[in-house]
C-alpha positions in Angstrom: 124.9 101.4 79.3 122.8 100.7 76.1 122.6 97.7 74.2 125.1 99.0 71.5 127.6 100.2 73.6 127.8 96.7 75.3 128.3 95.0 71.9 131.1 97.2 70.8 132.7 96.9 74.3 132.6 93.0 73.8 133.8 93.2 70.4 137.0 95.0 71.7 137.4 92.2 74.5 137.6 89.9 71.7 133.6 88.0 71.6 132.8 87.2 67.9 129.3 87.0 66.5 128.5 84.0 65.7 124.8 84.5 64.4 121.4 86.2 64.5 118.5 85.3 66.2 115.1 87.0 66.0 115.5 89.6 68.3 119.2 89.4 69.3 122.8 88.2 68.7 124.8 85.8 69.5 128.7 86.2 70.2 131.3 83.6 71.5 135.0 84.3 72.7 137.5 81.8 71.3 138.6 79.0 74.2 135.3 79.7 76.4 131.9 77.1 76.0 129.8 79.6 76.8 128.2 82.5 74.7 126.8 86.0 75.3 122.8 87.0 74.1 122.8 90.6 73.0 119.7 92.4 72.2 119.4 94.1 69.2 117.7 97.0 71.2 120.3 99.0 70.5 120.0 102.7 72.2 117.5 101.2 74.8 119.5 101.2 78.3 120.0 97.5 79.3 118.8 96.8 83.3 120.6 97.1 85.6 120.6 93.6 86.7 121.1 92.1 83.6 123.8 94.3 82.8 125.9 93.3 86.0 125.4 89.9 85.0 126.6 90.1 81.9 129.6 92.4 82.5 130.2 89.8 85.3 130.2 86.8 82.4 132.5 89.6 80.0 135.1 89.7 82.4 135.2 86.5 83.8 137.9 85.2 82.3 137.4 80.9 83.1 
């Protein structure tokens, strides 16, 4: 999965961008506390580990 197509699956499960940092993004989903760092790497694959971590944060739904 690439760094874009993470961002525009996260935008469809509802996370807003909230602003822009250097190098990345930052989105928020309305009820949670915590927020979601996306890379603006955008057709660079994201590892793997990082990217079950974060799908792991996308779906939890807490």
């Amino acid at each position: 999965m690439t760094w874009n197509e993470f961002r525009k699956m996260i935008i469809q499960k509802g996370w807003v961008l909230v602003r822009h940092g250097g190098d990345h993004d930052i989105y928020k989903k309305t009820g949670r506390s915590d927020s979601i760092v996306v890379e603006r790497h955008w057709n660079e694959e994201i590892k793997r580990g990082l990217q079950k971590r974060l799908l792991k944060k996308v779906n939890n739904d807490n």
